[in-house]
C-alpha positions, 0 to 999 in steps of 0.5 A, a space after each residue: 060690803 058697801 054699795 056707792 049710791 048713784 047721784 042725780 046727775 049719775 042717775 039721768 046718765 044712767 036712765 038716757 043709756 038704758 032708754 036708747 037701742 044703740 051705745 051713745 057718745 059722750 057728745 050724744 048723751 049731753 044732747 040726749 040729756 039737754 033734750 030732756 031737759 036735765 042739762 049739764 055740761 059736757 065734762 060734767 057727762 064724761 066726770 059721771 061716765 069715769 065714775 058709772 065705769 068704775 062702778 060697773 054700771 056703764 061698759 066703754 068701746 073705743 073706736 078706731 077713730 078715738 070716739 068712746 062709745 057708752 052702753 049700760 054693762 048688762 047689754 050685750 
């Protein structure tokens, strides 16, 4: 069995939900990491949520208005 390693950028994403109390936006991530100063753009944010999805890493919760709301998989 073969374990995918995280990216850098995979990483911060990572490090910026693990840190906050409450499930973060997309929108809310980028400015989380940009505040950081690990800027990256908004598409490159999502790209990496897709992958830390398929991973398992990261759980998505769509809203009734559309807005998808990302969480590390281990919160409740």
């Amino acid at each position: 069995m073969t374990t995918t390693a995280l990216s850098a950028r995979q990483q911060q994403i990572l490090a910026v939900l693990e840190a906050s109390t409450n499930e973060l936006s997309g929108q809310a991530l980028h400015a989380g990491l940009q505040q950081q100063g690990n800027a990256m753009g908004l598409a490159t944010v999502y790209r990496n949520l897709r992958v830390l999805q398929q991973q398992g890493k990261v759980r998505c919760r769509h809203l009734p208005s559309g807005e998808a709301l990302y969480a590390p998989l281990g919160r409740d």
